[in-house]
Biopython code that builds the backbone (N, CA, C, O; Angstrom):
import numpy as np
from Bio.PDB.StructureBuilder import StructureBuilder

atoms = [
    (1, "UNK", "N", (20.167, -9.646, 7.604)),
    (1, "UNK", "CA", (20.391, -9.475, 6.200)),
    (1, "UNK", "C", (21.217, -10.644, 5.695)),
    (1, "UNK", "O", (22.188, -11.060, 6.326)),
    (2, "UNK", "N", (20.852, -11.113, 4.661)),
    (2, "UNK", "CA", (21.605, -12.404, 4.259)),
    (2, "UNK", "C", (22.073, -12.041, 2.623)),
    (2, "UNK", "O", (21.170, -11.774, 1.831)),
    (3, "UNK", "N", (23.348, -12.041, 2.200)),
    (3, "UNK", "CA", (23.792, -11.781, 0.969)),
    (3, "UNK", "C", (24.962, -12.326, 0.456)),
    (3, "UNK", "O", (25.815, -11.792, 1.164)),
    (4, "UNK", "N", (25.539, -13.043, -0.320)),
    (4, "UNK", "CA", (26.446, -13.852, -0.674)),
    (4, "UNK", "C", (27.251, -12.940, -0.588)),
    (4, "UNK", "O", (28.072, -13.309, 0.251)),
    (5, "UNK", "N", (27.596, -11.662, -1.066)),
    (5, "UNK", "CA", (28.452, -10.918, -1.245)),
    (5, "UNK", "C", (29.198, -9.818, -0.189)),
    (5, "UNK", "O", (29.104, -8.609, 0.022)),
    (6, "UNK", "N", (29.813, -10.688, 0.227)),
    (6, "UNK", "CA", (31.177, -10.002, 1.648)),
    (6, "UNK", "C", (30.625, -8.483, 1.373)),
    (6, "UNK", "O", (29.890, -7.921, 2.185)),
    (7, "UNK", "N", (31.231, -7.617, -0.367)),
    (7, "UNK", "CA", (31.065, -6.599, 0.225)),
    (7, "UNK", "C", (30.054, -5.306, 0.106)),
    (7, "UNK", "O", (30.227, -4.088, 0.142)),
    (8, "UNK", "N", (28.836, -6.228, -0.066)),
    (8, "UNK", "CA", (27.466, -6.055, -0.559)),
    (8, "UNK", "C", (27.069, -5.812, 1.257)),
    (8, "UNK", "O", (26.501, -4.879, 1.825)),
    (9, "UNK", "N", (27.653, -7.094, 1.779)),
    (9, "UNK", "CA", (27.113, -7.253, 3.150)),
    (9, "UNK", "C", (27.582, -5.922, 3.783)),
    (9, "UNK", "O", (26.914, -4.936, 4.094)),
    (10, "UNK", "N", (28.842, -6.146, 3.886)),
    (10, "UNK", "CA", (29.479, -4.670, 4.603)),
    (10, "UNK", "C", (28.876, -3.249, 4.278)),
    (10, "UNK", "O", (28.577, -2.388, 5.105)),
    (11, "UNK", "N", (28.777, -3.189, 3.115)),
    (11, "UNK", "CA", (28.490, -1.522, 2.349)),
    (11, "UNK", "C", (26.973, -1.587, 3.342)),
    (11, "UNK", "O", (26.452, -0.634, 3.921)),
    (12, "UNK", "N", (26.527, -2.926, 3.312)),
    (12, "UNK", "CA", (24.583, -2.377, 3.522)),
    (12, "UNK", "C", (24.875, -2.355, 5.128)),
    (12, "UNK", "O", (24.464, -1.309, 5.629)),
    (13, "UNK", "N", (25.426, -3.166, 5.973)),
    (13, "UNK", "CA", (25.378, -2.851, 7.425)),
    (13, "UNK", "C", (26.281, -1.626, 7.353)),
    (13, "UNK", "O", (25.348, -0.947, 6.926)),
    (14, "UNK", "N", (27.368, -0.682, 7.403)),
    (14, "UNK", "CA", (27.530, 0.269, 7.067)),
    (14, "UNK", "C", (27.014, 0.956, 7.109)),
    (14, "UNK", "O", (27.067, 1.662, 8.116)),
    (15, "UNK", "N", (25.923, 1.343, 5.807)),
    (15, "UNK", "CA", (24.752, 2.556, 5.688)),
    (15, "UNK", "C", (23.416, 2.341, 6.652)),
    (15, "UNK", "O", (22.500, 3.142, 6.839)),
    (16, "UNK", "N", (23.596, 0.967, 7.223)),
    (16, "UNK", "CA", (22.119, 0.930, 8.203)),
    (16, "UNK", "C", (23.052, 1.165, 9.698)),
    (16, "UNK", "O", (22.594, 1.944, 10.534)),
    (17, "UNK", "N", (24.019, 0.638, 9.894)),
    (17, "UNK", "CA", (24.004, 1.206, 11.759)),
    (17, "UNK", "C", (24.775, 2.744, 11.467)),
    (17, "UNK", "O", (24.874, 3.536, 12.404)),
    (18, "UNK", "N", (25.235, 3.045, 10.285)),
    (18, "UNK", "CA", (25.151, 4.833, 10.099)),
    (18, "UNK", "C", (23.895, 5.567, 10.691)),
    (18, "UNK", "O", (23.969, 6.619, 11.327)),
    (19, "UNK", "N", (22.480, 4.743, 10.346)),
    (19, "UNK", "CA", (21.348, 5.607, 10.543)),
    (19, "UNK", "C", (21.234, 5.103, 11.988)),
    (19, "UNK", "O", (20.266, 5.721, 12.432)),
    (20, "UNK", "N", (21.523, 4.622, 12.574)),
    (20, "UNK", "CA", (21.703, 4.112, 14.083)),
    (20, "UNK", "C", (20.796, 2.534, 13.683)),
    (20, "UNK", "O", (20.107, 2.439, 14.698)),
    (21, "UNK", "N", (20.587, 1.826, 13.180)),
    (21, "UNK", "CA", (20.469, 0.561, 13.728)),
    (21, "UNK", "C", (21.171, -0.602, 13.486)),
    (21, "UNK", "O", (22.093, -0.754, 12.684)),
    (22, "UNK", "N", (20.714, -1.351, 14.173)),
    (22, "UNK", "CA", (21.499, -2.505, 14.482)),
    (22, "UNK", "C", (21.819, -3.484, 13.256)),
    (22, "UNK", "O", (20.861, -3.576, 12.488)),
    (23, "UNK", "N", (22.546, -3.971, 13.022)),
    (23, "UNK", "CA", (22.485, -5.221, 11.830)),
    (23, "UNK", "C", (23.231, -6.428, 12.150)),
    (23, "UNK", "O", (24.346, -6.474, 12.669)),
    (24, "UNK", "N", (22.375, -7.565, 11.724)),
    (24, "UNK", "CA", (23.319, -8.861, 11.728)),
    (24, "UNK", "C", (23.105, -9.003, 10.505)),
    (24, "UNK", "O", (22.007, -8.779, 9.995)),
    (25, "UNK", "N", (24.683, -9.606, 9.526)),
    (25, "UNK", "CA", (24.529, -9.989, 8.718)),
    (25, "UNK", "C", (25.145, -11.359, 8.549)),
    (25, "UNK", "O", (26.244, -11.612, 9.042)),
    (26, "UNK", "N", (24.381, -12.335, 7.788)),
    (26, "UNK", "CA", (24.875, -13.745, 7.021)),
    (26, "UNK", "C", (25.135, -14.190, 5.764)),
    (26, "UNK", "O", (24.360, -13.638, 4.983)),
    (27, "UNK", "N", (25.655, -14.716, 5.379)),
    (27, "UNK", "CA", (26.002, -15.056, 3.758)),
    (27, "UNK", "C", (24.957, -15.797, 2.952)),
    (27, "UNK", "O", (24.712, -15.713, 1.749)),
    (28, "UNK", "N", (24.378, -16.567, 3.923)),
    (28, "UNK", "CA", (23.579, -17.448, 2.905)),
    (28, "UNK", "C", (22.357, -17.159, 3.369)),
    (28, "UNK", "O", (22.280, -16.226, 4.169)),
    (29, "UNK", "N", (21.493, -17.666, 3.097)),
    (29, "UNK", "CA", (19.672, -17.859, 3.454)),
    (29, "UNK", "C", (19.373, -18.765, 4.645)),
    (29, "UNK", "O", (18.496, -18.668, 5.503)),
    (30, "UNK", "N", (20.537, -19.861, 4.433)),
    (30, "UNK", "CA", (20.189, -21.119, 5.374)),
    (30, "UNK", "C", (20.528, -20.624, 6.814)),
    (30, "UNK", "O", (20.017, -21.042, 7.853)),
    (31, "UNK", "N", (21.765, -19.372, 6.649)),
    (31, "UNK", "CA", (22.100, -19.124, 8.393)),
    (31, "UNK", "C", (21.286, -18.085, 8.570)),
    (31, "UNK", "O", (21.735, -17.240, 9.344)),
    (32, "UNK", "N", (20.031, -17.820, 8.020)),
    (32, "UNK", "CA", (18.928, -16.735, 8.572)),
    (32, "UNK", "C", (18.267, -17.291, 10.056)),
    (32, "UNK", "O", (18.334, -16.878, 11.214)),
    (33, "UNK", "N", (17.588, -18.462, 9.384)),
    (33, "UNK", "CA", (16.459, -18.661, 10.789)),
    (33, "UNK", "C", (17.791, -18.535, 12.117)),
    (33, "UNK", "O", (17.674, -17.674, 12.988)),
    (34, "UNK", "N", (18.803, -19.343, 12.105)),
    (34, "UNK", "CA", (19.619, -19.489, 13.612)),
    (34, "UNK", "C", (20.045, -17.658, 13.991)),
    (34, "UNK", "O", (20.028, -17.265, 15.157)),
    (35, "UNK", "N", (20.319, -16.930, 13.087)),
    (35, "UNK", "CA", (20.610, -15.514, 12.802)),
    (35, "UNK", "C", (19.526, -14.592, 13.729)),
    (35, "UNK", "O", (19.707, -13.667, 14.521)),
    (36, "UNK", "N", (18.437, -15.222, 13.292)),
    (36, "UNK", "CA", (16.906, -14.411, 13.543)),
    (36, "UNK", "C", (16.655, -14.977, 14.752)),
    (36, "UNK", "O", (15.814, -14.241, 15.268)),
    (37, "UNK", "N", (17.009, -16.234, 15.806)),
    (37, "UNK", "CA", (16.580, -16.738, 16.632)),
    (37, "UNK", "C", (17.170, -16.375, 17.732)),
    (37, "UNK", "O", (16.759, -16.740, 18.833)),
    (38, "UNK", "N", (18.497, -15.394, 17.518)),
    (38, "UNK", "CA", (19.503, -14.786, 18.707)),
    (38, "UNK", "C", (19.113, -13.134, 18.099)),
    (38, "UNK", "O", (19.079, -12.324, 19.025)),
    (39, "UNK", "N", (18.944, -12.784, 17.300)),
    (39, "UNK", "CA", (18.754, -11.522, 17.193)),
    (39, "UNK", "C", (17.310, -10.410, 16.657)),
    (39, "UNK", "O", (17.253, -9.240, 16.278)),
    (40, "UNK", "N", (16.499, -11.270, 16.828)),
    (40, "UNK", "CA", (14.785, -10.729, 16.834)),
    (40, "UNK", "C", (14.817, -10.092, 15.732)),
    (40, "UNK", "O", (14.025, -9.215, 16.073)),
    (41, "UNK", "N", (15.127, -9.781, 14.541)),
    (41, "UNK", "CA", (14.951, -8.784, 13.806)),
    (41, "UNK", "C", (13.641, -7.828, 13.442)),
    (41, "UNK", "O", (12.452, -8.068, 13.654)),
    (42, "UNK", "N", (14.063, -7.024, 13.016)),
    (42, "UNK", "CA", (12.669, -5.853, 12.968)),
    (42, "UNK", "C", (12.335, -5.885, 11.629)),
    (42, "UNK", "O", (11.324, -5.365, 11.159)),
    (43, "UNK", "N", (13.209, -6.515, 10.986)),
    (43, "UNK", "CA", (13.113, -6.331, 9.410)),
    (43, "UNK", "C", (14.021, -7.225, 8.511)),
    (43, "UNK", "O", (15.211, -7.011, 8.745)),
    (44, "UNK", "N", (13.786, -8.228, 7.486)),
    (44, "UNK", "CA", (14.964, -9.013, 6.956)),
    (44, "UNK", "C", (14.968, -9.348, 5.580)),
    (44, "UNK", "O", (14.165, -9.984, 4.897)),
    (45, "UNK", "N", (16.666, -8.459, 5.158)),
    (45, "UNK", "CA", (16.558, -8.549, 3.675)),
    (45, "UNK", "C", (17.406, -9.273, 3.374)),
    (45, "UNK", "O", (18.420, -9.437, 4.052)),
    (46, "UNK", "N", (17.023, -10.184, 1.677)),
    (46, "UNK", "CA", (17.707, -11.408, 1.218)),
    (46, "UNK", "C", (18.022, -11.184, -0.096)),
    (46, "UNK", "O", (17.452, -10.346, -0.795)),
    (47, "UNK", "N", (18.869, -11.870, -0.442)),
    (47, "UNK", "CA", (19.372, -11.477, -1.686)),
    (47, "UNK", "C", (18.383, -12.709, -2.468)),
    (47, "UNK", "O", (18.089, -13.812, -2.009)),
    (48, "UNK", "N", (17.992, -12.116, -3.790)),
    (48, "UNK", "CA", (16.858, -13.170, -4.272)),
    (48, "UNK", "C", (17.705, -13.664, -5.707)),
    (48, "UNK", "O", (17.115, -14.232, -6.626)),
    (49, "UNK", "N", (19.163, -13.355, -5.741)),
    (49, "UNK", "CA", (20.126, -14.144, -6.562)),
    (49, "UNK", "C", (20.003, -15.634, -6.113)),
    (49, "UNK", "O", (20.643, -16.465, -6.758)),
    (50, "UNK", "N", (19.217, -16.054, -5.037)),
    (50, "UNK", "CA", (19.488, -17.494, -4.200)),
    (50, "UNK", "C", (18.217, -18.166, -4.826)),
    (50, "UNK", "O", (18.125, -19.271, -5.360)),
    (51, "UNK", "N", (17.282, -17.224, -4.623)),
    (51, "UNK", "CA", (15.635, -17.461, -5.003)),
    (51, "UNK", "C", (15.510, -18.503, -6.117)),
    (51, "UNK", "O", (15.548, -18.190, -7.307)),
    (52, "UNK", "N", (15.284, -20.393, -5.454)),
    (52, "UNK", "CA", (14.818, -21.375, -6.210)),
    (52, "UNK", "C", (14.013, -22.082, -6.328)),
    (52, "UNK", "O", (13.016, -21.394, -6.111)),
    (53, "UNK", "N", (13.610, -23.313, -6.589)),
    (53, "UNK", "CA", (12.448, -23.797, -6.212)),
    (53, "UNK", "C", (12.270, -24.401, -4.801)),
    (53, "UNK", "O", (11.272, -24.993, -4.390)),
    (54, "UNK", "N", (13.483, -24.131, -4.093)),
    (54, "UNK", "CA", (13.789, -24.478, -2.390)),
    (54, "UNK", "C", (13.224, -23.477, -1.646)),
    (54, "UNK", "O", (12.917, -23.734, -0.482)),
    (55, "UNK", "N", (12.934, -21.862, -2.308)),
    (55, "UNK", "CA", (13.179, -20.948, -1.434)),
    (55, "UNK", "C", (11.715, -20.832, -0.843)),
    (55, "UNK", "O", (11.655, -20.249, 0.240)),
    (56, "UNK", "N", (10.611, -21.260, -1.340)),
    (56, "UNK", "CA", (9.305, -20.865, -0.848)),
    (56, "UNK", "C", (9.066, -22.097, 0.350)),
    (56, "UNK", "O", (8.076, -21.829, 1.031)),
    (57, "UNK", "N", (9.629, -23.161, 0.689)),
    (57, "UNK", "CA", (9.674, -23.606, 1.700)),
    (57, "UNK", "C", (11.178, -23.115, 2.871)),
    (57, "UNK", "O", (11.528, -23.610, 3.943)),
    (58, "UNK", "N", (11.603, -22.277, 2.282)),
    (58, "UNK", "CA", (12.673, -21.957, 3.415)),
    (58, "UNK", "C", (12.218, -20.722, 3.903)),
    (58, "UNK", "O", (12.407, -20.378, 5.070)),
    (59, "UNK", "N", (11.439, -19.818, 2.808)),
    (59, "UNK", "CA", (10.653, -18.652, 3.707)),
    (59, "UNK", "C", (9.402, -19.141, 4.514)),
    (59, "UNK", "O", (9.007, -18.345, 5.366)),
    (60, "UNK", "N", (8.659, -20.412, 4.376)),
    (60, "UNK", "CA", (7.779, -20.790, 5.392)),
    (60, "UNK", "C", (8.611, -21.092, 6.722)),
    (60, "UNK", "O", (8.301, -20.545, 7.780)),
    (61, "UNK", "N", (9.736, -22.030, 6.621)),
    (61, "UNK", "CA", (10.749, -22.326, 7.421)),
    (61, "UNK", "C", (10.928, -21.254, 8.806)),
    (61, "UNK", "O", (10.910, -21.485, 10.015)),
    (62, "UNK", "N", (11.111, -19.961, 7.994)),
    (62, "UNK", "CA", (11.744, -18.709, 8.486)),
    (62, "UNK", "C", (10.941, -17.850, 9.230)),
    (62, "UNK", "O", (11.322, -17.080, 10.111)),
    (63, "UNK", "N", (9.040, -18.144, 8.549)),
    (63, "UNK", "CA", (8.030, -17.564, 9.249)),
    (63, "UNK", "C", (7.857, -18.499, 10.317)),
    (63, "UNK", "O", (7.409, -18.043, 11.369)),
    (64, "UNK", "N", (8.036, -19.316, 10.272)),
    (64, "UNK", "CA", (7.567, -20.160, 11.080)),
    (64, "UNK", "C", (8.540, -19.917, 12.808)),
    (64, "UNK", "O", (8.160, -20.466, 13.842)),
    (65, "UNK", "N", (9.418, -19.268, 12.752)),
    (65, "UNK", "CA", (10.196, -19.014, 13.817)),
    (65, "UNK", "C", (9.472, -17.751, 14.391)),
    (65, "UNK", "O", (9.227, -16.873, 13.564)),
    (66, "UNK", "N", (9.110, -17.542, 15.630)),
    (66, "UNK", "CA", (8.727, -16.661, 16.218)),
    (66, "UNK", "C", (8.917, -15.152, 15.974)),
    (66, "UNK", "O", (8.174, -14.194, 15.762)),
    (67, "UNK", "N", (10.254, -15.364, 16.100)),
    (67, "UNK", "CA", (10.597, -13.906, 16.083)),
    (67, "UNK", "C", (10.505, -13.429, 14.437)),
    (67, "UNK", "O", (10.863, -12.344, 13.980)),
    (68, "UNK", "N", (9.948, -14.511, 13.742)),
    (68, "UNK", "CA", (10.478, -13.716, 12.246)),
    (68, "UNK", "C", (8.681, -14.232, 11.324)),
    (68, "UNK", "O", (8.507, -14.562, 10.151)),
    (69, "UNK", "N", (7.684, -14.100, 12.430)),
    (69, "UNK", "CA", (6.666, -14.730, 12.073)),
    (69, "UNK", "C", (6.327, -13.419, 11.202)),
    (69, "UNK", "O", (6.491, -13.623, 9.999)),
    (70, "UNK", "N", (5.977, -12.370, 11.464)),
    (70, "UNK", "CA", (5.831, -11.169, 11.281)),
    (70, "UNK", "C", (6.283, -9.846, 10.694)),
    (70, "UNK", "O", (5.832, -8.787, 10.256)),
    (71, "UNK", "N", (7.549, -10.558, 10.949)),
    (71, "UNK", "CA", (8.662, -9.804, 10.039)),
    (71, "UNK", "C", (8.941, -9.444, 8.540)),
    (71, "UNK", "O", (9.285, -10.194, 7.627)),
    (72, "UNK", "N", (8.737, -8.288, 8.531)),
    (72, "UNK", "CA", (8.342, -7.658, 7.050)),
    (72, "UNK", "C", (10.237, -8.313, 5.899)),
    (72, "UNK", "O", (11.447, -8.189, 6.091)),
    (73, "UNK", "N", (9.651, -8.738, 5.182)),
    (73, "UNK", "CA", (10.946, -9.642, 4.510)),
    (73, "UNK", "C", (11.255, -8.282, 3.081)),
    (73, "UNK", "O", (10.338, -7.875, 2.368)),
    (74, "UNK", "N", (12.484, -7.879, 2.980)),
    (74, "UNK", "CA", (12.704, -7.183, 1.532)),
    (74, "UNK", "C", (13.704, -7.610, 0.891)),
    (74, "UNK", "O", (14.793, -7.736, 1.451)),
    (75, "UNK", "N", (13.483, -7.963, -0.627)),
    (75, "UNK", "CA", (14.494, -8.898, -1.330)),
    (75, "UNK", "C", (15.707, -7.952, -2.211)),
    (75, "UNK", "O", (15.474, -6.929, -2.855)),
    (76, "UNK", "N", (16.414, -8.305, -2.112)),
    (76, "UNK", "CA", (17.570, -7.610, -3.047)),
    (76, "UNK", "C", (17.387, -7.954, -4.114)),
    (76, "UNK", "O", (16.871, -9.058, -4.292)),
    (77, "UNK", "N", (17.644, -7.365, -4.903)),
    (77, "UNK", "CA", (17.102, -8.140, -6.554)),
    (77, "UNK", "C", (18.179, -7.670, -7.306)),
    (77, "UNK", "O", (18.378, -6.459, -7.217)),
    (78, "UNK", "N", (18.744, -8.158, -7.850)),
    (78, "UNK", "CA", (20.167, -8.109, -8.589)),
    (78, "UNK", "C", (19.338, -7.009, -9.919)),
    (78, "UNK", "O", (18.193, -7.458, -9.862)),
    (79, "UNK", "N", (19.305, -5.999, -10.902)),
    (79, "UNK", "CA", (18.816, -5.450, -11.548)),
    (79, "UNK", "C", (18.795, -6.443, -13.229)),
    (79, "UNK", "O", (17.967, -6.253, -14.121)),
    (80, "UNK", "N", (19.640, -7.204, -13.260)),
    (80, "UNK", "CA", (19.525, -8.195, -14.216)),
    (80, "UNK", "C", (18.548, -9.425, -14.199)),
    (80, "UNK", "O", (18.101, -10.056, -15.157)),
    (81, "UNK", "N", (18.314, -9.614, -12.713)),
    (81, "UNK", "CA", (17.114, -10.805, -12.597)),
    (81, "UNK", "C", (16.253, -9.960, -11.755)),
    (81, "UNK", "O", (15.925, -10.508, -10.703)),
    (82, "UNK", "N", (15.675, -8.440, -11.990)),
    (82, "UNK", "CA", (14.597, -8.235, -11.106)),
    (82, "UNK", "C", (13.505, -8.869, -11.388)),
    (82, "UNK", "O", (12.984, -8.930, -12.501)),
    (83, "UNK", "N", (13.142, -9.335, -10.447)),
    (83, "UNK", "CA", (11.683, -9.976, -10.788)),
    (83, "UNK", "C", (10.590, -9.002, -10.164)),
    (83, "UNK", "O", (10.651, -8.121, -9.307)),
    (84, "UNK", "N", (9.310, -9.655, -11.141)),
    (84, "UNK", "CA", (8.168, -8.897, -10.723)),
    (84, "UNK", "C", (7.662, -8.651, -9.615)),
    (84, "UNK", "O", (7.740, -9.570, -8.800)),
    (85, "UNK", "N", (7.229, -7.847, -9.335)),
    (85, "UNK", "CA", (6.866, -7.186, -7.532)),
    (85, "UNK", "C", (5.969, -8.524, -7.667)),
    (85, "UNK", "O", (6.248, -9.447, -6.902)),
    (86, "UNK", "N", (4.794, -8.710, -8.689)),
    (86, "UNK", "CA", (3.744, -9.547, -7.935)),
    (86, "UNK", "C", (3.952, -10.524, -7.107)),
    (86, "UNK", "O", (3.583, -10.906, -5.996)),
    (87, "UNK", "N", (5.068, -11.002, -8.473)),
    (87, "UNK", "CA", (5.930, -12.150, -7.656)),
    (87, "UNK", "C", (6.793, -12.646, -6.739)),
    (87, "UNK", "O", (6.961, -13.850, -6.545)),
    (88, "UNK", "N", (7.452, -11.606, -6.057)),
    (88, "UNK", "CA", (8.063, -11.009, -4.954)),
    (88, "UNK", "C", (7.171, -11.052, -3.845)),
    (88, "UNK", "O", (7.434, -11.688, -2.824)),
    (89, "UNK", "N", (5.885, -10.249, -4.047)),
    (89, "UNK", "CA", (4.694, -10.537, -3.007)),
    (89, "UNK", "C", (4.234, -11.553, -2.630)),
    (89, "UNK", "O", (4.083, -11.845, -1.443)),
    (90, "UNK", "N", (3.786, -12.622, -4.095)),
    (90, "UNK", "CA", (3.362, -14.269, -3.753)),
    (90, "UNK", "C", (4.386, -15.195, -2.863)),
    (90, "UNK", "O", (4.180, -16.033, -1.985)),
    (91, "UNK", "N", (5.775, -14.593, -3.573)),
    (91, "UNK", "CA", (6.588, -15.238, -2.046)),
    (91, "UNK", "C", (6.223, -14.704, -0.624)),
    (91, "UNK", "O", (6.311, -15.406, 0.384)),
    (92, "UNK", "N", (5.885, -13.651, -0.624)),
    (92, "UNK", "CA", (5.875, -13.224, 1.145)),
    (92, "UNK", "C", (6.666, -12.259, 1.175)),
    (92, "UNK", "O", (6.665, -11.883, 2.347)),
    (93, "UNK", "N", (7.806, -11.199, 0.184)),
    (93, "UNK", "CA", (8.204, -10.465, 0.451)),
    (93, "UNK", "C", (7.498, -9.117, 0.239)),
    (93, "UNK", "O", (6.938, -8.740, -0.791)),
    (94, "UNK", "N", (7.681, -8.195, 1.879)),
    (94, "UNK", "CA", (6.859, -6.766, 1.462)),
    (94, "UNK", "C", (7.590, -6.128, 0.630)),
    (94, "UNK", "O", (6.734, -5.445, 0.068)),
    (95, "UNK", "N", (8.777, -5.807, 0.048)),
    (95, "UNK", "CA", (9.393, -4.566, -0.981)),
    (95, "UNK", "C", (10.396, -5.536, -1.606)),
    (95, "UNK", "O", (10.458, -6.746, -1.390)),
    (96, "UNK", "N", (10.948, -5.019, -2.182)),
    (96, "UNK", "CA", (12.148, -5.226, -3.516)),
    (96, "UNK", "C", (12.644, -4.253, -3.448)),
    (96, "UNK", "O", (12.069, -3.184, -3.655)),
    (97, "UNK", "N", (13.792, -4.375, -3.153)),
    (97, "UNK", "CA", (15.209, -3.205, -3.256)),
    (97, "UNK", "C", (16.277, -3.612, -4.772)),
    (97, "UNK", "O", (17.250, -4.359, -4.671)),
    (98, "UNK", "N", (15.951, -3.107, -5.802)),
    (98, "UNK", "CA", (17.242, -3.194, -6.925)),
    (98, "UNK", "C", (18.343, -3.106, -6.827)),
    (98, "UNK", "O", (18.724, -2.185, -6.105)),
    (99, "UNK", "N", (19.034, -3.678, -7.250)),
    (99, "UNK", "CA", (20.509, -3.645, -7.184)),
    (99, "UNK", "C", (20.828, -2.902, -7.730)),
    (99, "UNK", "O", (19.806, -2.220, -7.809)),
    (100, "UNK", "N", (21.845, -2.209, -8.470)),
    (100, "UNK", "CA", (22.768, -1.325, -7.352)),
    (100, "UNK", "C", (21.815, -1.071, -6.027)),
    (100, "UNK", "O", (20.616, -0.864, -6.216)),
    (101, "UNK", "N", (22.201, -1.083, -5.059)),
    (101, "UNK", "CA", (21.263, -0.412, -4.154)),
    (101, "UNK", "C", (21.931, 1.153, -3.753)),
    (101, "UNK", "O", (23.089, 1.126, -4.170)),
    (102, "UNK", "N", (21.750, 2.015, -3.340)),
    (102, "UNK", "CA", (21.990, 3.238, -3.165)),
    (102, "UNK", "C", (21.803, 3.609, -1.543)),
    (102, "UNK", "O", (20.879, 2.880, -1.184)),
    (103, "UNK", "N", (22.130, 4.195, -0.695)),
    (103, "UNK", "CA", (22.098, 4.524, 0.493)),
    (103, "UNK", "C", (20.593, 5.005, 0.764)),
    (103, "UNK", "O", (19.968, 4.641, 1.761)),
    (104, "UNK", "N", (20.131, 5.760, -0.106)),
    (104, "UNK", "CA", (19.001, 6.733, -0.225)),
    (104, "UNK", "C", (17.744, 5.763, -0.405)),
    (104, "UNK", "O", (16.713, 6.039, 0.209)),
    (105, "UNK", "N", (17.802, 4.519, -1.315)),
    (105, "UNK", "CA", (17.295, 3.896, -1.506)),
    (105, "UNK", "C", (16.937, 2.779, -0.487)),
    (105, "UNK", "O", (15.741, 2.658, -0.221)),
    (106, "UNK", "N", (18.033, 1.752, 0.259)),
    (106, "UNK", "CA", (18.084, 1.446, 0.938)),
    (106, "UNK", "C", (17.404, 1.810, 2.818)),
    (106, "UNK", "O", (16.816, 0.969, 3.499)),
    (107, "UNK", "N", (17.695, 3.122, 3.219)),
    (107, "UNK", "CA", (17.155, 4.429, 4.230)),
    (107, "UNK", "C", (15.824, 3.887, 3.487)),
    (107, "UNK", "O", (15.564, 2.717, 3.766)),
    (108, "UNK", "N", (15.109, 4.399, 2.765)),
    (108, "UNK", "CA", (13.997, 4.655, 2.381)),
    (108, "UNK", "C", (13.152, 3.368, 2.267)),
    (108, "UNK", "O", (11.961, 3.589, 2.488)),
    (109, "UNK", "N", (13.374, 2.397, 2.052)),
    (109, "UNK", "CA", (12.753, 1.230, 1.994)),
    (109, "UNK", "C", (12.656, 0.276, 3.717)),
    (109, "UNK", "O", (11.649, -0.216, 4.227)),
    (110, "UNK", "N", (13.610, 0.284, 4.077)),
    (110, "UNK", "CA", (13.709, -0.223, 5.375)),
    (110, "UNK", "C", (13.076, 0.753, 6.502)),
    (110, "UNK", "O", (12.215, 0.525, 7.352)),
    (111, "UNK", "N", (13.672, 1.699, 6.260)),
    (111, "UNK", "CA", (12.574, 2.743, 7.529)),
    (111, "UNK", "C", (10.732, 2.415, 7.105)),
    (111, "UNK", "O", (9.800, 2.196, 7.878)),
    (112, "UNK", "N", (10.745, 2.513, 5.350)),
    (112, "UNK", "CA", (9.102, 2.357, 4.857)),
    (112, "UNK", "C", (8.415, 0.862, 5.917)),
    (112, "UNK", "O", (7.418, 1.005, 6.626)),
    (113, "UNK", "N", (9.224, -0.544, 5.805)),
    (113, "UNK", "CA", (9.170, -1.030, 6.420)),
    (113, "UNK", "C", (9.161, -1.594, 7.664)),
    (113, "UNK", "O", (8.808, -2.745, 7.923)),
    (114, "UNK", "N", (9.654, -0.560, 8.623)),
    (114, "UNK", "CA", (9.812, -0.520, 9.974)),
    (114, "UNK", "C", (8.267, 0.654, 10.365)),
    (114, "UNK", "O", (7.543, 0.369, 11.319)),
    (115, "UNK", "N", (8.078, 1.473, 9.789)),
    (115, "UNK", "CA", (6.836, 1.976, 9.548)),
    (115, "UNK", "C", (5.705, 1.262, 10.138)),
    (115, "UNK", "O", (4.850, 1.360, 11.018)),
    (116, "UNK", "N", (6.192, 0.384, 9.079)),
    (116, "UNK", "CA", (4.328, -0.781, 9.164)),
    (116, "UNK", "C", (3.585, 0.229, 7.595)),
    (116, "UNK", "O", (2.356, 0.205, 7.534)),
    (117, "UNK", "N", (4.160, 0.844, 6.722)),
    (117, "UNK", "CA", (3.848, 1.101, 5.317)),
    (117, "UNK", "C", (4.044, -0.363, 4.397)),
    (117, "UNK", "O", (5.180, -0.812, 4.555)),
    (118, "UNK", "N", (3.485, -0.906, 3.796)),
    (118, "UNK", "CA", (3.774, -1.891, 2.826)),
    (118, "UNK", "C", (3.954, -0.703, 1.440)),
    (118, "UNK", "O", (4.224, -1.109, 0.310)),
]
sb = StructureBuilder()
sb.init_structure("model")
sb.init_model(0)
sb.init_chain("A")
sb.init_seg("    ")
for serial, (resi, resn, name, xyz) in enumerate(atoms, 1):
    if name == "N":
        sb.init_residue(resn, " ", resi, " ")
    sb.init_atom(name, np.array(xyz, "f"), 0.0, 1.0, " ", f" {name:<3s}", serial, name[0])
structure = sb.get_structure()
């Protein structure tokens, strides 16, 4: 999980190794791929407050690493800049989680994604 916000980061690893799993979290986007290359992830969400004209070559970047070739990506979306699912999709991300995010919300989107549900 990558999110600028210390305690954005904490609250969301918190409510995910509550449900028993694991979390690494990073601050920025750029310490994802080294993040993802020691810790395989099953699933990886980004805060899309970062989302620029850099970011569609840093998510090729990110597929391009083995362990994260496959890996279902879900974006945080601040509720003031949500952007459109379509467009969320044309990047490569499977879901959009709104900001506030909610525990209930959060559970529900990441398990959808660990699924293999788009």
């Amino acid at each position: 999980m990558a999110d600028g916000s210390t305690s954005t980061r904490e609250l969301l690893c918190t409510i995910l190794e509550d449900n028993g799993m694991q979390v690494q979290a990073v601050c920025c986007w750029s310490c994802v791929p080294a993040a993802a290359l020691k810790f395989s992830p099953d699933v990886i969400l980004l805060d899309v407050s970062w989302f620029n004209a850099e970011s569609p070559a840093m998510l090729a970047d990110l597929r391009s690493i083995p362990q994260c070739g496959a890996v279902p990506l879900i974006a945080l979306a601040p509720t003031a800049l949500y952007p459109e699912p379509h467009s969320m999709a044309e990047a490569g991300f499977a879901a959009v989680l709104p900001k506030p995010i909610t525990p209930q919300s959060l559970r529900r989107i990441v398990l959808r994604q660990l699924a293999g549900a788009a």
